[in-house]
ROZA-411165 format. One line per 10 residues: their letters; for each residue x negated, y negated, z of N, C-alpha, C, O, CB. Coordinates in pm, whole numbers, plus 50000, padded with zeros to 5 digits. Atoms other than C-alpha are relative to their C-alpha. Glycine has a CB too. Example, Ala and Ser with C-alpha at 12.3 -4.5 7.8 and 13.67 -1.06 7.14 Angstrom:
residues 2
as = 49911:50119:50000:48770:50450:50780:49910:49880:50000:49806:49882:50066:50099:49997:50125; 50082:50119:49994:48633:50106:50714:50077:49891:50073:50026:49780:50090:49959:49954:49858;
***
This chain:
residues 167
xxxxxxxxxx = 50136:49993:50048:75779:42294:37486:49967:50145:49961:49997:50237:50037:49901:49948:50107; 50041:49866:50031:75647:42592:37302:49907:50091:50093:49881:50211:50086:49939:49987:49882; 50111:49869:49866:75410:42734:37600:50072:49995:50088:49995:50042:50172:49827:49964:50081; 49926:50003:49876:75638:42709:37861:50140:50143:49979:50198:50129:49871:50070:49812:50017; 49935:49899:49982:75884:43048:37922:50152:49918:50022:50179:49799:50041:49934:50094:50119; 49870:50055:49924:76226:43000:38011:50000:50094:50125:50085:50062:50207:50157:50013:49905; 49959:49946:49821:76192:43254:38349:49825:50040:49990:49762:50078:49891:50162:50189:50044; 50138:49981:49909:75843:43293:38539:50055:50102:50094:50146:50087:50176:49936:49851:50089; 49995:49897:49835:75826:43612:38771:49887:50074:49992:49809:50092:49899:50141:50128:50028; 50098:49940:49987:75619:43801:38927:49961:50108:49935:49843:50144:49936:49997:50017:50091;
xxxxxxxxxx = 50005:49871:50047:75675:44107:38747:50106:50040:49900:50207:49970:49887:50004:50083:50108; 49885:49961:50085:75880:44284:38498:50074:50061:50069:50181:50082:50012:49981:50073:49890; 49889:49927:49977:76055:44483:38750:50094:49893:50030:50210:49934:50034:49985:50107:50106; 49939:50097:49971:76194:44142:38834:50104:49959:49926:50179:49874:49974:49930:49923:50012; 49960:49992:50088:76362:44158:38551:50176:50088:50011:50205:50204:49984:49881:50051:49931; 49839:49902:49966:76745:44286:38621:50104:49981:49896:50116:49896:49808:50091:49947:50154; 49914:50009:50115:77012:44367:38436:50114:49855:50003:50160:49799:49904:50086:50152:49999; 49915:50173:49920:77232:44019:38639:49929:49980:49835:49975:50008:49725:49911:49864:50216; 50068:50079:50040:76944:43850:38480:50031:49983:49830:50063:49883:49767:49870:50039:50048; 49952:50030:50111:76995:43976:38144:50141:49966:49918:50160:49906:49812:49957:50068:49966;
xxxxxxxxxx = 49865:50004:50070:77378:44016:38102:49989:49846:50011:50036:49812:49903:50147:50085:50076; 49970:50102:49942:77365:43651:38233:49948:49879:49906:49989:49763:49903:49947:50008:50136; 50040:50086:50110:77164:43508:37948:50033:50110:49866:49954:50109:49772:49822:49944:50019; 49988:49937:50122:77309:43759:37690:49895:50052:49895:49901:50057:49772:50064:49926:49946; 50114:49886:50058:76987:43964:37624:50038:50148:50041:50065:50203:50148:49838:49971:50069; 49970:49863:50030:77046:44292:37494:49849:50056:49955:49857:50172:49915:50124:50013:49878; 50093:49893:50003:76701:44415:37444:49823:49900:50019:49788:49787:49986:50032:50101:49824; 50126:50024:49949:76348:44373:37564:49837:50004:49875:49832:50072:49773:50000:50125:50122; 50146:49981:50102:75966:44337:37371:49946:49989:50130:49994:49917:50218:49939:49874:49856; 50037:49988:49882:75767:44415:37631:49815:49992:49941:49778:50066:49850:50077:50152:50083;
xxxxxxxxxx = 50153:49959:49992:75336:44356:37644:49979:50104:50051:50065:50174:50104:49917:49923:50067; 50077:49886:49886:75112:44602:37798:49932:49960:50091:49959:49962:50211:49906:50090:49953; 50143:49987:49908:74783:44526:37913:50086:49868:50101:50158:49779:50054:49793:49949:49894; 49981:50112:49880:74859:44303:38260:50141:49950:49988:50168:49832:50007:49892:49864:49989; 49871:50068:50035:75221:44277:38180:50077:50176:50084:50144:50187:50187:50029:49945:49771; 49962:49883:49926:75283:44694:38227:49844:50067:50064:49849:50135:50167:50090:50110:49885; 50118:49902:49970:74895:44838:38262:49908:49896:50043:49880:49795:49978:49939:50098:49868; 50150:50045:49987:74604:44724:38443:49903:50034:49970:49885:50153:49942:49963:49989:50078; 50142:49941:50043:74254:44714:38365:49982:50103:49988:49923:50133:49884:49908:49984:50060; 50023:49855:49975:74246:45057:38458:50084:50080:49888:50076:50195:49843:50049:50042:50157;
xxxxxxxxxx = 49888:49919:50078:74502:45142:38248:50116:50041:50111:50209:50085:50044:49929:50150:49923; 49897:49970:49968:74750:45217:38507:50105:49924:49972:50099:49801:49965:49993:50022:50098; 49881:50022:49968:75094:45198:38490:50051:49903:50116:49995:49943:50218:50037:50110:50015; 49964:50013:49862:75251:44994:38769:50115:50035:50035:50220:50037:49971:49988:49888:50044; 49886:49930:49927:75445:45141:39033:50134:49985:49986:50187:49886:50036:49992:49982:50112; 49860:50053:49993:75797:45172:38955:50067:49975:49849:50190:49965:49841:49995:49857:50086; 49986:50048:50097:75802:45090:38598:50076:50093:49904:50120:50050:49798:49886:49956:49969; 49986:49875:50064:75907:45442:38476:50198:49969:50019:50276:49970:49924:49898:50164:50099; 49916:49989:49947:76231:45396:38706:50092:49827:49941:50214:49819:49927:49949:50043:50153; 49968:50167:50013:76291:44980:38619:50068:50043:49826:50189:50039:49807:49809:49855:50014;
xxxxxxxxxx = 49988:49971:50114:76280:45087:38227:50111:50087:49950:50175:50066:49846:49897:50041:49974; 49922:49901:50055:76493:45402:38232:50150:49931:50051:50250:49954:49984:49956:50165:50059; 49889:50057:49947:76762:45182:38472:50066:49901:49840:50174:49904:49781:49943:49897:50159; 49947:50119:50130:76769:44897:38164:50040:50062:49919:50161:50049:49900:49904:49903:49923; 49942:49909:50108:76793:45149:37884:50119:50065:50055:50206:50034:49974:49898:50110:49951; 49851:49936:49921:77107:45339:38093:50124:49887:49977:50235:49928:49945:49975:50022:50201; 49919:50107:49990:77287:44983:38098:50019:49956:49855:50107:49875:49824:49942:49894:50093; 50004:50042:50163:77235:44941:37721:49864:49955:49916:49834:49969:49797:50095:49873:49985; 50141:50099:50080:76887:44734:37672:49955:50028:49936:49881:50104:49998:49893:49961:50039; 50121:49935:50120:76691:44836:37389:49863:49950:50057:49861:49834:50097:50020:49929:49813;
xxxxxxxxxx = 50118:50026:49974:76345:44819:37478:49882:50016:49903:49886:50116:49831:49984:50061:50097; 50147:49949:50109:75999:44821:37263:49887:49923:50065:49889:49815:50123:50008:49944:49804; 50140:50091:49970:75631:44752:37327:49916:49944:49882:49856:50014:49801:49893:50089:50080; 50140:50061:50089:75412:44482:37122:49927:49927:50033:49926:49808:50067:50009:49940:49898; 50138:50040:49958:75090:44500:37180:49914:49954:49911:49917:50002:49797:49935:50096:50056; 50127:50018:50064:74765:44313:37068:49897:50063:49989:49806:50035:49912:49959:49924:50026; 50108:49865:50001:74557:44614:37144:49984:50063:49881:50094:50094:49836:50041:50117:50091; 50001:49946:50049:74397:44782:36866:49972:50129:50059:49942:50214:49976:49959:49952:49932; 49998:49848:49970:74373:45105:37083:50103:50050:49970:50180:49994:50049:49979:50041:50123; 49873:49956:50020:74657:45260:36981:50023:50088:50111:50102:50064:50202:50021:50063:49869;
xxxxxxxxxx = 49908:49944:49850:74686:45527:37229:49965:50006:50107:49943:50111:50168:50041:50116:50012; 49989:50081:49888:74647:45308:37504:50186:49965:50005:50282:49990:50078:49885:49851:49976; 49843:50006:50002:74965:45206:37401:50114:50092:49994:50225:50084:50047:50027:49943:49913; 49909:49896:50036:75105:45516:37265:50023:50050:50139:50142:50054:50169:49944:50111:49891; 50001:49939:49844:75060:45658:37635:50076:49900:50053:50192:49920:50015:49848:50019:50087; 49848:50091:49964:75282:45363:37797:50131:50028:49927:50235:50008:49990:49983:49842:49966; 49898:50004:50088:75521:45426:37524:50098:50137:50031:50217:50162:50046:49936:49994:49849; 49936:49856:49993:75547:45780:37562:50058:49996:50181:50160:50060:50205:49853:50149:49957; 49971:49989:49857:75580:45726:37979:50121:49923:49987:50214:49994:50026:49887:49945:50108; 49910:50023:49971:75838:45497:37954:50132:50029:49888:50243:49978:49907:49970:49889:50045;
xxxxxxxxxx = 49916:49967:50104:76021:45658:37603:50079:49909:49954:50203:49908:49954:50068:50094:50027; 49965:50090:50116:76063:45399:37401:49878:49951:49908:49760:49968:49938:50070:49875:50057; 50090:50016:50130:75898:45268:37059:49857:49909:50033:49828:49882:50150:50099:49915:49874; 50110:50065:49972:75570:45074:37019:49932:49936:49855:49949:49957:49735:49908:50101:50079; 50072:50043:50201:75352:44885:36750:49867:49945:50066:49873:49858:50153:50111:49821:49860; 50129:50058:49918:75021:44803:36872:49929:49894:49850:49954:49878:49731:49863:50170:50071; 50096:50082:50132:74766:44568:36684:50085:49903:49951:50078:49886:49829:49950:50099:49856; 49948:50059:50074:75020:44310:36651:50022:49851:49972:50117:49802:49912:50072:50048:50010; 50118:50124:50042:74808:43967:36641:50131:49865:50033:50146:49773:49953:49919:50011:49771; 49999:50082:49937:75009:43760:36843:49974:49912:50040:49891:49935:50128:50001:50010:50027;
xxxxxxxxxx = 49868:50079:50015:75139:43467:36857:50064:49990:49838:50157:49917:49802:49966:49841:50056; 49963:49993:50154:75182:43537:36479:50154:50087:49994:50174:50181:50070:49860:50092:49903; 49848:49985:49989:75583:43595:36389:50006:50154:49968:50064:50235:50040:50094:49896:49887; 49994:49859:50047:75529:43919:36194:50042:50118:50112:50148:50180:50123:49859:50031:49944; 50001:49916:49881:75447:44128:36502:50189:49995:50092:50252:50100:50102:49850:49920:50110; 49922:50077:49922:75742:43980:36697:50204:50054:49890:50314:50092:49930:49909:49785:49988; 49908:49980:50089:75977:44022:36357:50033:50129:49973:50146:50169:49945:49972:49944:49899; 49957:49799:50034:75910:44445:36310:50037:50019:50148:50105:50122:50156:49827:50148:49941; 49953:49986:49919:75980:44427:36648:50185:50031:50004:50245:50138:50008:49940:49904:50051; 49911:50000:50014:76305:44325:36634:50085:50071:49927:50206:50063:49947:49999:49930:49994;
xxxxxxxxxx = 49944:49906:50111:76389:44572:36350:50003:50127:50069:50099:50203:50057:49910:50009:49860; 49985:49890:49921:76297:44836:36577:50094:50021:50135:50149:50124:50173:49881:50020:50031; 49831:49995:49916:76560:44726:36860:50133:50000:49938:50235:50026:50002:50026:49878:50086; 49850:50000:50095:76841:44687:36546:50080:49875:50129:50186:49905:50185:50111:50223:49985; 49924:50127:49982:76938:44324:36715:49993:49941:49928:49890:49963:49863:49988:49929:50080; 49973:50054:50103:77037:44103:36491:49970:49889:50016:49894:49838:49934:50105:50014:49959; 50058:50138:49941:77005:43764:36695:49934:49960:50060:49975:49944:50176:50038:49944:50040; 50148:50007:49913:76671:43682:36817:50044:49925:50132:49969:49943:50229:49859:49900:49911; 49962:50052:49829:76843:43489:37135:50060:50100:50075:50126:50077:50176:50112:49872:50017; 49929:49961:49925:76949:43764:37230:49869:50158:50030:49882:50271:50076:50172:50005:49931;
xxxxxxxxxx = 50116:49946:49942:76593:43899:37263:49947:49947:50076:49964:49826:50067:49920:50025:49939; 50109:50057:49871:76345:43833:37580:49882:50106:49925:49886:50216:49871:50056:50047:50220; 50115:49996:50038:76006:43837:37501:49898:50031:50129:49869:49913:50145:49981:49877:49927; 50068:49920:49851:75774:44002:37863:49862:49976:50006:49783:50068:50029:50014:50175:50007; 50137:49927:49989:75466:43941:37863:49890:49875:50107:49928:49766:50149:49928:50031:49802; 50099:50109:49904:75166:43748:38081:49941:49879:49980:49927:49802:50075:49894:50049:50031; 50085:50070:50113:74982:43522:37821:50101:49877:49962:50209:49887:49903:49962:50112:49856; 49906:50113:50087:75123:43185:37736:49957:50014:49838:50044:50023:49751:49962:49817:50059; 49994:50059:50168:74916:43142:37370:50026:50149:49944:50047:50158:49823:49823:49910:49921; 49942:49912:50123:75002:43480:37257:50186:50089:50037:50257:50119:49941:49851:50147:49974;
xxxxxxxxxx = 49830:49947:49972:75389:43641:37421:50072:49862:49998:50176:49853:49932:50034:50090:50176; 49908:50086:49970:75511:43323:37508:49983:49825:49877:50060:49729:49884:49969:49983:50186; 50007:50070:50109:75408:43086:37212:50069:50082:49870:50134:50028:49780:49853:49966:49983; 49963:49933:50114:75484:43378:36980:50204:49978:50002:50278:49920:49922:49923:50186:50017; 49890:50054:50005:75831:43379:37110:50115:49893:50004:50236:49897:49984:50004:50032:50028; 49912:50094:50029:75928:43065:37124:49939:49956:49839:49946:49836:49863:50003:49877:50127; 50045:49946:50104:75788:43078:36770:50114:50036:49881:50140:49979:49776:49928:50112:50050; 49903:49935:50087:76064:43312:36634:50136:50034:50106:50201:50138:50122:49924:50147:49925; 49889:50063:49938:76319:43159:36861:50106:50131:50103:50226:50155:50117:50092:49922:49857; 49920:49901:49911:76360:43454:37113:50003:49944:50153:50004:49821:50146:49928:50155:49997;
xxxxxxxxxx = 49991:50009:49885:76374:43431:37512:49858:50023:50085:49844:50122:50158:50102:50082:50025; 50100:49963:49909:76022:43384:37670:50003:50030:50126:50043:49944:50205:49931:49930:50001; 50054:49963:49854:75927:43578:37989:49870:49998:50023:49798:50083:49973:50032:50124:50042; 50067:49976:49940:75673:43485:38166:49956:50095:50122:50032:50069:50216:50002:49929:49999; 50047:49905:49908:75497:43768:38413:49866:49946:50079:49792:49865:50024:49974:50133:49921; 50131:50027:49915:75218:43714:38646:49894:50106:49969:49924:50225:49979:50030:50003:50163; 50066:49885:50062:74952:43905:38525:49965:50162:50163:49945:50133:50281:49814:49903:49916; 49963:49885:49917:74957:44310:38721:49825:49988:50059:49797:50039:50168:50070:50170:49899; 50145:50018:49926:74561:44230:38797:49920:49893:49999:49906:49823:49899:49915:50083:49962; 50125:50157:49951:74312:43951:38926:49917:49992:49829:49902:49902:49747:49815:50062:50191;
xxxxxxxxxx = 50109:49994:50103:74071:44123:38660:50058:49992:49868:50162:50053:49841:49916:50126:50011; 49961:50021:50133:74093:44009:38297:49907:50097:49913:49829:50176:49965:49988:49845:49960; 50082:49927:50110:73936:44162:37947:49912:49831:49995:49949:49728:50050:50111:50079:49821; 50013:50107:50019:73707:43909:37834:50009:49870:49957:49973:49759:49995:49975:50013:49997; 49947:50106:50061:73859:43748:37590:50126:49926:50012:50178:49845:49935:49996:50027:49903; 49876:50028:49956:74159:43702:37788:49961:49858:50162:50023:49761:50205:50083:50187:50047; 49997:50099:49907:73949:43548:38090:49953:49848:49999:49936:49764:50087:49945:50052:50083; 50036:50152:50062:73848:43245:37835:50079:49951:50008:50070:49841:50062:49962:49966:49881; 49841:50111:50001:74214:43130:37795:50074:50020:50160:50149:49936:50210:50154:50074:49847; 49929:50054:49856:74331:43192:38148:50040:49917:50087:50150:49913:50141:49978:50016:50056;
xxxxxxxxxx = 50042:50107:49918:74180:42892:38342:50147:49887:49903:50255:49849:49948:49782:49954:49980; 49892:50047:50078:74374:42710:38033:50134:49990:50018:50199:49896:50063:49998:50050:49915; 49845:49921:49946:74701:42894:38061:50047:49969:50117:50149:49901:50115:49999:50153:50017; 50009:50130:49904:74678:42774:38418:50024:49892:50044:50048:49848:50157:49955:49970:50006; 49999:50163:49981:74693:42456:38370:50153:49949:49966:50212:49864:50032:49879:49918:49884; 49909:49985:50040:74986:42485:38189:50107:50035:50065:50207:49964:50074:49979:50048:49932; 49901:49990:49910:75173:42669:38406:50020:49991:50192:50091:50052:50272:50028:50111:49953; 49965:50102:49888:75116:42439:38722:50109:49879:49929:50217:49847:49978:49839:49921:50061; 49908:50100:50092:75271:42175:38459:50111:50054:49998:50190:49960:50009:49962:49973:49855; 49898:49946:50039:75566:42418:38409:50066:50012:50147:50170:49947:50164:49973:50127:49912;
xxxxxxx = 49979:49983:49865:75605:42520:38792:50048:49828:50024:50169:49808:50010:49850:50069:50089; 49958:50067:50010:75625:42182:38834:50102:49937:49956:50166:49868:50036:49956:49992:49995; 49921:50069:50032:75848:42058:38609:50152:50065:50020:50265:50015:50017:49958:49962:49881; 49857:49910:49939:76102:42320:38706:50038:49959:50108:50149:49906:50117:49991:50149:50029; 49954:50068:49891:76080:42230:39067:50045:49858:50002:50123:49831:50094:49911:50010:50083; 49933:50117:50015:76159:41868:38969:50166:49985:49965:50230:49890:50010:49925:49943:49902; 49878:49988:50070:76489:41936:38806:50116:50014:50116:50234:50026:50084:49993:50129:49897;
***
């Protein structure tokens, strides 16, 4: 199903290199807001160290964000030194497609897609046929237009939780 991820975790540091050699992902698209930054804008703990480990092992990494702040993003980008594209209207392919130009992979399965949001990271990528990650979002508190589709999103992924544990 197109809203459903292929891995649910709590977090991106959850995210290991096992995990990726193991499904033959060589490089990362990573969200921001509630994926790496909370409300606040922080960073979460650890993320500096998780990022620079993946890039060491080979991963290409990039951030695309739906934020038109740009340097909201540019500041994550620059902390964890790698590229970025903000403003990039998600679940729409485009965003998702300069992405990929900026890791220089060639086979979108062999991208993972990071982010919190089923209708915009995880629709987008199964979309343009990369590797959805689901994340748990890094805070309770939402933006507003994020805490309309939540309850939604939700619903969805009790349906998904579920149907995994059935298997």
């Amino acid at each position: 199903m197109i809203l459903y991820p292929k891995f649910y975790l709590k977090s991106v540091k959850e995210i290991s290199i096992e995990l990726l050699r193991n499904n033959n992902i060589k490089g990362l698209i990573l969200d921001v807001d509630n994926t790496l930054i909370d409300v606040d804008r922080k960073l979460i703990q650890g993320a500096e160290n998780w990022c620079e480990g993946l890039k060491n092992q080979g991963i290409k990494i990039c951030i695309l964000s739906n934020t038109s702040h740009e340097e909201k993003v540019k500041d994550v980008a620059e902390k964890l030194e790698i590229p970025y594209i903000h403003f990039a209207k998600k679940p729409f392919k485009r965003g998702f497609l300069r992405a990929k130009k900026l890791l220089e992979i060639e086979k979108d399965e062999q991208i993972g897609v990071v982010g919190d949001q089923l209708f915009t990271d995880i629709i987008g990528a199964n979309r343009v046929k990369m590797v959805p990650i689901l994340v748990q979002p890094v805070d309770k508190r939402d933006f507003w237009y994020t805490k309309i589709k939540r309850p939604i999103e939700n619903i969805f992924i009790r349906r998904y939780i579920k149907n995994t544990e059935e298997k």
